[in-house]
N, C-alpha and C positions, 0 to 999 in steps of 0.2 A: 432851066432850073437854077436857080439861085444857091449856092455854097449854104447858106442855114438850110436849105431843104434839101438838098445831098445829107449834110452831115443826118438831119432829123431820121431821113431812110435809114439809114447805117444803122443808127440807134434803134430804131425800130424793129429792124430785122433782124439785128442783135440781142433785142432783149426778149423777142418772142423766141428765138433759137435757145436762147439761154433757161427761159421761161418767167424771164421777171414782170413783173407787173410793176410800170412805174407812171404814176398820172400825169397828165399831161405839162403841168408846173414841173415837176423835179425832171424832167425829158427835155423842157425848155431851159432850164439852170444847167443841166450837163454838156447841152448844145451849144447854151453860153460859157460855157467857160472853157471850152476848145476854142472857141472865137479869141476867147482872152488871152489865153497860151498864143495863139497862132497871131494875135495882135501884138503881144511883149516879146516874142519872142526873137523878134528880128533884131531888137535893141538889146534883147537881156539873155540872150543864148538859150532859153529856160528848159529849151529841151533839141537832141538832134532828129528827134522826127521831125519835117519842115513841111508838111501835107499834111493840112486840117485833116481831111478824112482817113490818113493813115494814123491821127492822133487818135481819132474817136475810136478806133480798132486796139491801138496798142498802148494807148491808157485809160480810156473810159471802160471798155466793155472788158477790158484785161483786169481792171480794178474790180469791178460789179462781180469778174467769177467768183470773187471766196463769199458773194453775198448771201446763201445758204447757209454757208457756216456759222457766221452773224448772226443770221436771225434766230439760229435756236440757241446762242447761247445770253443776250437777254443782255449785253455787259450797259451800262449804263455813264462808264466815261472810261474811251482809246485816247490812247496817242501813237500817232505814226510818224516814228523817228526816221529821221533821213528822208523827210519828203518832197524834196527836193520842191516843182514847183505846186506840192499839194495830192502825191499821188502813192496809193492808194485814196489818201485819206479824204481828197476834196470831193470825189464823185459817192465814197462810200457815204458820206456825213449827208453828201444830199439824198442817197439812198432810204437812210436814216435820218430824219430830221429832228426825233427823239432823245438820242444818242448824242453826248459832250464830246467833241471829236478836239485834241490837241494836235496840231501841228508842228513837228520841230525839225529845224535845219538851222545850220549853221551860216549860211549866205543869209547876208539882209538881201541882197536884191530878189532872191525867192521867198524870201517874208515879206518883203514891199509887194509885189506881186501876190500874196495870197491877201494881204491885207486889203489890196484894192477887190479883188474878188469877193470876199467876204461881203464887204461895201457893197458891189455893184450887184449881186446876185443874193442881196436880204438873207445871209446865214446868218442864221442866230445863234446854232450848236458848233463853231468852228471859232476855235484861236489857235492863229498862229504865232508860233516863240520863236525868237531868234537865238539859242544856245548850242552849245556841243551835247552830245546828250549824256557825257556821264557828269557834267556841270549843272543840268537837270533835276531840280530839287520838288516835287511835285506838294502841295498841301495836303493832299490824299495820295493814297496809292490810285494805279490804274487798274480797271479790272481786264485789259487787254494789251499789248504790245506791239504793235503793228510795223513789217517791215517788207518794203520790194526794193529788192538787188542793194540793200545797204551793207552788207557785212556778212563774213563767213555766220556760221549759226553760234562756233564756239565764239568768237567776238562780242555776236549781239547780244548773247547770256550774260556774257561776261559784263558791259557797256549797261544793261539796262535790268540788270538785277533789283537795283535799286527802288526801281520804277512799279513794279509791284510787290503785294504781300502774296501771302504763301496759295493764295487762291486765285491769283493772279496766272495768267495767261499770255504765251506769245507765239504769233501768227506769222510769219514768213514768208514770204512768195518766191518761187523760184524758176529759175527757166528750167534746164536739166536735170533729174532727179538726183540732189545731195548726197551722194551714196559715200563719198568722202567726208563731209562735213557730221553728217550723220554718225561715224566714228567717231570724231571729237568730242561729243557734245558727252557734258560733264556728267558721273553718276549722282548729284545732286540734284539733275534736271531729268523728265519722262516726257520721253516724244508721245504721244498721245496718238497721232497719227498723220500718216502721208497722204495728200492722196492729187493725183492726178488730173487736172484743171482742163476742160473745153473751151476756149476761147473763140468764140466764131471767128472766122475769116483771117484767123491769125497764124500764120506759118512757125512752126518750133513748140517745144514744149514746153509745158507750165506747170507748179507743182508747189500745193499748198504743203507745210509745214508745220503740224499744232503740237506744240514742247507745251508744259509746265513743270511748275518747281515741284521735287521728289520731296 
């Protein structure tokens, strides 16, 4: 069996476990572009998982979990700050192909890298920026926030305030439940709720984050 049809398994039995439905095009884009990581990444460091199929586990199907949350909340343009080589945001934007997804990190070489994905795998809802994110000046507000492992919770409030208006929303991913962080976080902002992420096949904890502004 050939390494695209391993990973496709994974995917598969990942998303039925999870219970996504996702057609066979955006299953072939997600597959493509752990091929992509796993191709750049030996030049470009892009990530330290170094096994295609422990990528598809510990950022595909790790991304895909908060994909319920998404769906009922309808936001029509994310940005996922600090995303290093597109993650959450690359697999969720294919999830969503409807949805304006901004990409921002501070390395070009993980923006050259998303920019050829973009390219090579016809996204049409994904830009990737190269800036720092409180350098970040949006034309709109965003109606969501998105972040994994970028920044305590008090930082990323602080960092990307800016980023939405008062209806605005920010999402967070976490390994361990933030039971410190969650102290921080300012009386200006309302956690909305925690809740406890299933990742198939994935060893450790996981742990969505939903703050907006009070």
């Amino acid at each position: 069996m050939s390494l695209e049809q391993e990973l496709h398994e994974i995917l598969a039995s990942g998303l039925a476990a999870q219970s996504l439905q996702l057609s066979d095009d955006q299953q072939a884009k997600l597959v493509g572009f752990v091929l992509l990581i796993d191709k750049w990444n030996k030049a470009y460091n892009l990530t330290s998982v170094r096994d295609p199929k422990q990528m598809m586990v510990k950022h595909i199907l790790d991304s895909l979990a908060i994909y319920p949350y998404l769906a009922k909340h309808e936001a029509k343009h994310i940005i996922d700050v600090g995303t290093g080589p597109g993650l959450p945001g690359m697999p969720l934007a294919i999830a969503f192909p409807d949805t304006a997804f901004t990409l921002l990190d501070s390395l070009g070489k993980r923006v050259r890298f998303m920019t050829q994905c973009v390219h090579t795998l016809k996204l049409s809802n994904v830009t990737p920026v190269q800036s720092r994110v409180e350098a970040h000046t949006p034309a709109q507000p965003y109606d969501i926030v998105l972040s994994r492992a970028f920044a305590s919770l008090k930082d990323m409030l602080h960092w990307c305030q800016h980023l939405v208006n008062s209806d605005g929303q920010f999402l967070a991913l976490k390994g361990q439940f933030p039971e410190d962080e969650l102290k921080e976080v300012s009386d200006h902002y309302q956690v909305i709720k925690t809740e406890s992420l299933t990742v198939p096949n994935l060893v450790g904890e996981r742990h969505l984050v939903w703050i907006k502004k009070a």
